[in-house]
Residue, then its C-alpha position, 0 to 999 in steps of 0.5 A: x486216516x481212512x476217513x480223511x483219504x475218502x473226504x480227500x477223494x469226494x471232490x474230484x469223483x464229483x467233478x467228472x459228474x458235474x461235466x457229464x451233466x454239463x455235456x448233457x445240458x448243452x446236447x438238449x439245448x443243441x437239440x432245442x435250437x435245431x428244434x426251433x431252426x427247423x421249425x422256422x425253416x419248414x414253418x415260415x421261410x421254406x413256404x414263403x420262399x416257395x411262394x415267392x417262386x409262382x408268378x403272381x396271377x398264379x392259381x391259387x389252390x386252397x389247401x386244408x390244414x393238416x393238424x397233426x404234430x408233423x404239420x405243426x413244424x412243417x414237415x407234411x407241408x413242405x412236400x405239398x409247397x414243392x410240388x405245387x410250386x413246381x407245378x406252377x399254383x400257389x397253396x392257400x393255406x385254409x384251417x379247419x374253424x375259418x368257417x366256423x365252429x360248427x361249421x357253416x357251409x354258406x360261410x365256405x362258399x364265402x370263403x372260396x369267394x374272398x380268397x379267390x380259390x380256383x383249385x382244392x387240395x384236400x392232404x394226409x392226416x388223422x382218421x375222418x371221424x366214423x360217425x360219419x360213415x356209420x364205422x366203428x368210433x373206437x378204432x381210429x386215431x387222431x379224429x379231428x371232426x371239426x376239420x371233417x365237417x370243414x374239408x366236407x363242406x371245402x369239397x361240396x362248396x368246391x364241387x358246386x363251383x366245378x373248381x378241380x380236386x384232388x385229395x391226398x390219403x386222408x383227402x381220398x377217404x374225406x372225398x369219398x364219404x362227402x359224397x356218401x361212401x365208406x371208409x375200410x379200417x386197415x389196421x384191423x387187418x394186420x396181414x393187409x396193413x403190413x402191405x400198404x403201411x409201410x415207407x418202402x411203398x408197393x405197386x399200384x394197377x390203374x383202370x386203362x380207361x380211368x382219367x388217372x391212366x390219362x394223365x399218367x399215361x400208364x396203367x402200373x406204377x412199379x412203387x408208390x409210398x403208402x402210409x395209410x392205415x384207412x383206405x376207401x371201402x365202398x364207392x360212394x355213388x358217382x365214385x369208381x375206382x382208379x387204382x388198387x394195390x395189394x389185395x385190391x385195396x383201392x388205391x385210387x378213386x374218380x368222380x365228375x372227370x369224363x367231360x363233366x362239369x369239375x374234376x375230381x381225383x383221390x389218391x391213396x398213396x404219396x405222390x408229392x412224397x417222391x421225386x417222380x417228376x416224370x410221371x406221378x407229378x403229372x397229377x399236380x400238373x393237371x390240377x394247376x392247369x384245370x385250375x388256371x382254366x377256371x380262373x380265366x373263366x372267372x375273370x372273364x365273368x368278372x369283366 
């Protein structure tokens, strides 16, 4: 009897398992259709949408490709395609072998040429590789050199035709080693990390007499978001430092901005990350206007 009580039983204990499976089975295919619609929204509509905000004859600035897996469903993107939008310039999205694996400069400089690019943008992103400042290859993460070597030879192409630039955290570390600085591996400074790692930001102190202070139009911000593990170590010649944070980290550097042919500025922290309009937009403001400048400029070539 005992026997036939527990075959009795088997079937309705099995019941509840399969329903738990069934829920289960229905939570992952939930996630992956949400997966999938943010992928298409941050992807494809939120930049085509953003596009479709600029006037046509828009600057067009030539953005590099963030190759991390956030950027691959849009997330490090979408941020950039605001600001840049708001601020009046169209992104023009460039990757990494456009020029060529190995990279070939003269096909950058033809590149610039074709896709008609009157401004840079050089974002966040993995650690540039250090055989190319002489650092130490086994402590960095997610190198990529051959979007090293392309935004180097972007940033030279660039300079040489006196097109601005602006480089974002990885960008501000690409700007300085292209022009032969070094790069400062944070991570191996846990007490100096743990102040410039991290979302809730810290405060940044800008030169007064930096171009940076110019277009802020002040020489402290209370809080920037700071996510970098990296940061510029020695000023390459024909750098200077803009800004520093917490233990004189910089935080900022400047090159070719007083008077002289181009402009170029590179930022440690997340300016496009916030929703300071009134002040660290300003940035991106800026490029866009020295970018249309240029255009003007080249069109009036053209004729």
């Amino acid at each position: 009897m005992m026997k036939n009580d527990k075959a009795q039983e088997s079937p309705t204990k099995a019941k509840p398992k399969r329903g738990r499976l069934r829920r289960w089975l229905g939570r992952i295919a939930i996630a992956i259709v949400v997966l999938i619609v943010a992928f298409v929204l941050f992807r494809l509509i939120y930049p085509a949408w953003t596009n479709s905000r600029v006037p046509a004859d828009a600057p067009r600035i030539a953005f590099s490709l963030d190759d991390t897996l956030l950027a691959y469903v849009g997330i490090t993107d979408a941020p950039y395609q605001r600001v840049m939008s708001a601020a009046g310039g169209r992104l023009i999205t460039l990757r990494p072998d456009a020029a060529g694996d190995p990279v070939d400069p003269n096909a950058v400089k033809a590149l610039l040429e074709e896709k008609r690019i009157d401004g840079v943008l050089l974002p966040g992103g993995g650690d540039v590789d250090p055989n190319l400042y002489g650092g130490d290859p086994n402590t960095t993460m997610l190198v990529h050199r051959l979007r090293d070597d392309f935004e180097i030879a972007l940033f030279h192409a660039a300079r040489e035709k006196g097109l601005p630039i602006i480089g974002i955290c990885r960008g501000c570390q690409i700007i300085n080693v292209a022009m032969g600085g070094r790069v400062r591996n944070l991570r191996l400074e846990p007490e100096i990390k743990k102040k410039h790692l991290l979302l809730k930001g810290h405060p940044v102190d800008i030169e007064p007499d930096s171009e940076l202070a110019s277009i802020f139009g002040i020489t402290r911000l209370e809080k920037v978001i700071s996510l970098h593990g990296n940061s510029v170590a020695e000023p390459a010649p024909g750098v200077r430092v803009a800004a520093t944070g917490p233990g004189g980290i910089t935080e900022a550097i400047e090159a070719d901005s007083a008077g002289k042919k181009g402009w170029i500025i590179g930022i440690q922290w997340h300016p496009e990350m916030t929703n300071d309009k009134q002040v660290q937009h300003k940035v991106f403001n800026t490029l866009v206007d020295r970018a249309r400048k240029h255009q003007i400029y080249s069109e009036v070539l053209r004729q």
